[in-house]
MIFIDREN-344075 format. One record per residue (C-alpha): residue number from 0; y negated, x negated, z negated. Coordinates in steps of 0.05 Angstrom, whole numbers, plus 5000, padded with zeros to 4 digits. Example, Ala and Ser with C-alpha at 12.3 -4.5 7.8 and 13.67 -1.06 7.14 Angstrom:
<vexdos>
{num:0, c2:5090, c1:4754, c3:4844}
{num:1, c2:5021, c1:4727, c3:4857}
</vexdos>
This chain:
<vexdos>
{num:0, c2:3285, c1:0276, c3:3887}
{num:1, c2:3232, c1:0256, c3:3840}
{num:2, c2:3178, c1:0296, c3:3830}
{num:3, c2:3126, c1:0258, c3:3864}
{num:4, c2:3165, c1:0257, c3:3918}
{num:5, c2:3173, c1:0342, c3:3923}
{num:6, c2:3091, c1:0348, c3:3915}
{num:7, c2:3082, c1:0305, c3:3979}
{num:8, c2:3128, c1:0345, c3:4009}
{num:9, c2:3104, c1:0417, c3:3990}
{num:10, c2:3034, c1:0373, c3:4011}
{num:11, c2:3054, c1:0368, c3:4088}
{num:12, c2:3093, c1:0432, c3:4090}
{num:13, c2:3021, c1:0468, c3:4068}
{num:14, c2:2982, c1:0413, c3:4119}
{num:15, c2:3022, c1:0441, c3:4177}
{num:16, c2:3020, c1:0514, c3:4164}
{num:17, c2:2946, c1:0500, c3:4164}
{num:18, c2:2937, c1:0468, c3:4229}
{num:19, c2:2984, c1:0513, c3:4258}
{num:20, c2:2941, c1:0567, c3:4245}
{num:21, c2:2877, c1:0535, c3:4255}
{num:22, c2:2908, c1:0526, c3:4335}
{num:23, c2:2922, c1:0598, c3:4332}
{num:24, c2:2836, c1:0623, c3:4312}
{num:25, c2:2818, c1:0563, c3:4368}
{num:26, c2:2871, c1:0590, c3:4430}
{num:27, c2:2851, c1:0662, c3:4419}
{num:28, c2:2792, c1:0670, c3:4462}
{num:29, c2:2825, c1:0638, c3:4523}
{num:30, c2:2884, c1:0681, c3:4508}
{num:31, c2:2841, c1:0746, c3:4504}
{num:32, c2:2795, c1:0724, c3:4559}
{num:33, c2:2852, c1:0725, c3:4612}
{num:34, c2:2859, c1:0811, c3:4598}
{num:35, c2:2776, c1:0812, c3:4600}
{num:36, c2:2734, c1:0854, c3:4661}
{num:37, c2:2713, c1:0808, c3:4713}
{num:38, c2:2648, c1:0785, c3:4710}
{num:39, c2:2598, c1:0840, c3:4753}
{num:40, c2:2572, c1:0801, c3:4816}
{num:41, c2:2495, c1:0794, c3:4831}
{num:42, c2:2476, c1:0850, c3:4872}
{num:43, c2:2470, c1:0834, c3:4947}
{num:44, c2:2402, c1:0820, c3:4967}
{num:45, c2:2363, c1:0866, c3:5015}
{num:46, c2:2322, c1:0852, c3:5074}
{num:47, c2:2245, c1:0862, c3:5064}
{num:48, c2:2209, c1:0899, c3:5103}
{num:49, c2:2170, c1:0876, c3:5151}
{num:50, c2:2090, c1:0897, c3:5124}
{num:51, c2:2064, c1:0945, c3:5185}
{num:52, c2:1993, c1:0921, c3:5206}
{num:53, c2:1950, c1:0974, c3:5192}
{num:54, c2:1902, c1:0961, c3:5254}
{num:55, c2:1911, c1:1013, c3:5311}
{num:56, c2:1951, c1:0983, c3:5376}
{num:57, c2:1906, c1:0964, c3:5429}
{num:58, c2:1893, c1:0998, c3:5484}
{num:59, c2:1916, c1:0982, c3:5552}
{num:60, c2:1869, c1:0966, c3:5596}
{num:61, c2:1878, c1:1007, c3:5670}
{num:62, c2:1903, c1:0974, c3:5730}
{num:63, c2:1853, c1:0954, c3:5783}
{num:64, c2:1858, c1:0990, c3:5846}
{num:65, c2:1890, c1:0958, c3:5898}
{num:66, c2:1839, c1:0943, c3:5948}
{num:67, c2:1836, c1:0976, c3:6013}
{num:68, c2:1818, c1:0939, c3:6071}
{num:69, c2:1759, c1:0950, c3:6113}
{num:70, c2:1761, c1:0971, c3:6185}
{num:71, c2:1722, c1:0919, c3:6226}
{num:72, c2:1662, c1:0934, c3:6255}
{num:73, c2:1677, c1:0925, c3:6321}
{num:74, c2:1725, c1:0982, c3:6309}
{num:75, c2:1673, c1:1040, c3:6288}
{num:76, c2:1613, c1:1021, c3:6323}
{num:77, c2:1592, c1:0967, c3:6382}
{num:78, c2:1561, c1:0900, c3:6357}
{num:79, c2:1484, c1:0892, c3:6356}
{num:80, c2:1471, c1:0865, c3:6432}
{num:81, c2:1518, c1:0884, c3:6481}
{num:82, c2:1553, c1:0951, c3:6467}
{num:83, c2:1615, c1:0937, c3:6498}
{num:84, c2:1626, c1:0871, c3:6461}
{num:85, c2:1691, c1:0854, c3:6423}
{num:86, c2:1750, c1:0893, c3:6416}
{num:87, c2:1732, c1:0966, c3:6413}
{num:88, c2:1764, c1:1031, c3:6410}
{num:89, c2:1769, c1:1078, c3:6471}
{num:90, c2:1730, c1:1121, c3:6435}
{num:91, c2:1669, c1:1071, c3:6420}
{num:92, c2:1683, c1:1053, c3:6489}
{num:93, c2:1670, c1:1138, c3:6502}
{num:94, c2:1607, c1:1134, c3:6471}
{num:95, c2:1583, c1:1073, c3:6503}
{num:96, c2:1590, c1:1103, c3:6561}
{num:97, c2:1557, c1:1179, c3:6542}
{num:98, c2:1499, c1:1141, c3:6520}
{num:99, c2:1489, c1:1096, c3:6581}
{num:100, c2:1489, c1:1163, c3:6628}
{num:101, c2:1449, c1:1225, c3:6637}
{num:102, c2:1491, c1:1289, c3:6620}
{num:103, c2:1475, c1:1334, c3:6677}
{num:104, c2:1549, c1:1358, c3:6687}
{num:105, c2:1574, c1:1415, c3:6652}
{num:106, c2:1623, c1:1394, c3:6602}
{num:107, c2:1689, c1:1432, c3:6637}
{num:108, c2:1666, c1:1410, c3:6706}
{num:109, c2:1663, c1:1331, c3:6682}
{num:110, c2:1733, c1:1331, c3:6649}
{num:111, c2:1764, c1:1355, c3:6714}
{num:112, c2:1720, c1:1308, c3:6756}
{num:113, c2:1728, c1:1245, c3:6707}
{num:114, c2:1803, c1:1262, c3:6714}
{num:115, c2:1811, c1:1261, c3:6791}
{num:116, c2:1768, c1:1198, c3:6794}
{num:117, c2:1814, c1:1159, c3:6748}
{num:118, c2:1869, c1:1182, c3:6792}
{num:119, c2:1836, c1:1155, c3:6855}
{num:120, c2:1817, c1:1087, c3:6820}
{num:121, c2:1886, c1:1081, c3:6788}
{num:122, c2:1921, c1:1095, c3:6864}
{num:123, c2:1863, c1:1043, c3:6886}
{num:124, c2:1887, c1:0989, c3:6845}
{num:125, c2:1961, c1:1000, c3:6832}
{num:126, c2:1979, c1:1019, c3:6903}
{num:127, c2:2014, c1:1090, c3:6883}
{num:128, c2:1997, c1:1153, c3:6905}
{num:129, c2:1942, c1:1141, c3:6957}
{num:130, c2:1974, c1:1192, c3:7012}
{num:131, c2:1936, c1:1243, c3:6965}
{num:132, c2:1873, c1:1215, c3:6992}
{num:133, c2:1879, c1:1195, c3:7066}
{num:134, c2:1815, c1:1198, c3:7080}
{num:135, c2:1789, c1:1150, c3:7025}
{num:136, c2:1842, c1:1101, c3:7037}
{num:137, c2:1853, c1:1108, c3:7115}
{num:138, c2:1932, c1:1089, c3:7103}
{num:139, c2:1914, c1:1016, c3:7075}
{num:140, c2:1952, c1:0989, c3:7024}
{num:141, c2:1926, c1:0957, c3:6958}
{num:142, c2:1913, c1:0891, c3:6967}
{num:143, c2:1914, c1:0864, c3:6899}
{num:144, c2:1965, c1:0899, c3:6859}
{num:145, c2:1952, c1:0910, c3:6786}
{num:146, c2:2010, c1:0928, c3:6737}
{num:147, c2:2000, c1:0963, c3:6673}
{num:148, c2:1941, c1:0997, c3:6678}
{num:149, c2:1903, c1:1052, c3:6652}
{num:150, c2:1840, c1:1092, c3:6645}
{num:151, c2:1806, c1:1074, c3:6577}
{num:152, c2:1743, c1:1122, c3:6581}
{num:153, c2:1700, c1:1159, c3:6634}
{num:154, c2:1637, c1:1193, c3:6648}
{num:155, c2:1604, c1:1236, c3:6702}
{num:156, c2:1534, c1:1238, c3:6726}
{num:157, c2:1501, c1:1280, c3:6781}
{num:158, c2:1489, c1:1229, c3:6840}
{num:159, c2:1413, c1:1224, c3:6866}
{num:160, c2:1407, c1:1297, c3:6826}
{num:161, c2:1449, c1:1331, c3:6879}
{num:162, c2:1500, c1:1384, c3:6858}
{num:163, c2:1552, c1:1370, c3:6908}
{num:164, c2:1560, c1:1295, c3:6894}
{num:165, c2:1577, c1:1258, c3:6823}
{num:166, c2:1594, c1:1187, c3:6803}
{num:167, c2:1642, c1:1182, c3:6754}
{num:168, c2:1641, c1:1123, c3:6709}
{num:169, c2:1703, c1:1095, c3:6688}
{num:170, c2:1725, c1:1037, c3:6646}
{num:171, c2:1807, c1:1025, c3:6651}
{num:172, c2:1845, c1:0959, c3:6629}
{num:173, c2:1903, c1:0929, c3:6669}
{num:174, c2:1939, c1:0869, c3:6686}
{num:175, c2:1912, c1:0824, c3:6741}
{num:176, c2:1963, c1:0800, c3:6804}
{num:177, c2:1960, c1:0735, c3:6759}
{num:178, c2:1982, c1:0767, c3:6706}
{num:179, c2:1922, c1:0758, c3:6656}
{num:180, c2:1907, c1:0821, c3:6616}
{num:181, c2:1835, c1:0854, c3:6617}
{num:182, c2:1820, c1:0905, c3:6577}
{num:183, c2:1750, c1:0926, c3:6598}
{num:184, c2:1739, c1:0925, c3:6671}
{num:185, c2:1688, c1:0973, c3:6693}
{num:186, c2:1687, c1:1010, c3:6760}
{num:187, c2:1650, c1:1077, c3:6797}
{num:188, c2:1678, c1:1132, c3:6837}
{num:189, c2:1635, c1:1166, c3:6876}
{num:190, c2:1667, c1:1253, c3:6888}
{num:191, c2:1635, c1:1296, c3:6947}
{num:192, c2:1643, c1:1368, c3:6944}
{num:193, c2:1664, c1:1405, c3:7014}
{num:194, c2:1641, c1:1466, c3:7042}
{num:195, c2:1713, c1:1486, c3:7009}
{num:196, c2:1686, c1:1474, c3:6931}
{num:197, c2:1747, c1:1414, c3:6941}
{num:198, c2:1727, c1:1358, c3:6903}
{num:199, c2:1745, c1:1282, c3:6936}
{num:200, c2:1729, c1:1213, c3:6939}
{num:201, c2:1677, c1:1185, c3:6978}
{num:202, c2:1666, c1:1110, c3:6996}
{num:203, c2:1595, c1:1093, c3:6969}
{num:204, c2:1568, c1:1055, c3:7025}
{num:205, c2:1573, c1:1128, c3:7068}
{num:206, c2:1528, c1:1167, c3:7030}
{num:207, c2:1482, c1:1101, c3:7012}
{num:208, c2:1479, c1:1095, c3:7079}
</vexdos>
């Protein structure tokens, strides 16, 4: 070999080493990366809080009261005109009556008599029990027969001022022989007192007469 010929040689030999190290320096990081911490990941993010208002919560307003609802006033007290108009209570009916009459019977004495004339009316219209009072009803029967009924209020009052005869007042509600329903019908008992002190009824038209 000439020696031309060796210097191109040594030339390559010393061309190669080169490069071969130059490949080395340029795969280094990629070799050293692959043995390098992992990369630290973003920290996760957090939820804001929501900003508080700094205004006071309002206040709650109260409930309304539920309304109550009104008696009518047929119910307390009679209507302006006739005092026994509309649908009234016994006990407006009571009234009525106490004002309409003069109270010249004493209190204990009234009860019993109002009593014992609402038991005569009642055996008057309903046909029951008149044997208790023979001599008012004379053994006739009722001749209208009311179902249903009974005594709503009642009053007494001394008749023509004497103090052995009274009319009680009554007021009772029933149901007709035609079956229509009153609730106000108004009607008068008249009571003599015997020699006895027995109290019983008395037809009217005897002692008017």
């Amino acid at each position: 070999m000439s020696g031309s010929a060796e210097r191109s040689a040594i030339i390559m030999l010393s061309m190669s080493a080169v490069l071969s190290v130059v490949g080395v320096v340029l795969l280094w990081p990629d070799m050293s990366g692959s043995h390098s911490a992992p990369a630290a990941r973003p920290p996760a993010a957090t939820a804001t809080p929501t900003p508080t208002s700094s205004e006071p919560p309002p206040t709650p307003k109260p409930r309304p009261k539920p309304a109550t609802s009104t008696p009518s006033p047929s119910a307390t007290h009679p209507k302006d005109g006739d005092p026994l108009a509309g649908d009234i209570s016994d006990t407006v009916l009571q009234h009525s009556l106490e004002q309409s009459r003069q109270a010249n019977v004493p209190p204990t004495l009234e009860k019993r008599l109002v009593d014992l004339g609402g038991k005569v009316l009642l055996a008057d219209v309903t046909g029951k029990s008149r044997k208790e009072y023979p001599d008012y009803f004379k053994g006739q029967p009722a001749t209208d027969i009311w179902l249903k009924c009974h005594i709503r209020a009642g009053v007494a009052e001394r008749y023509e001022n004497r103090s052995d005869a009274v009319l009680v007042h009554l007021v009772w509600a029933g149901t007709s022989p035609e079956g229509e329903r009153d609730e106000r019908r108004p009607a008068t008992v008249l009571l003599v007192r015997d020699v006895n002190g027995k109290w019983a009824p008395r037809p009217l038209s005897e002692e008017e007469g």
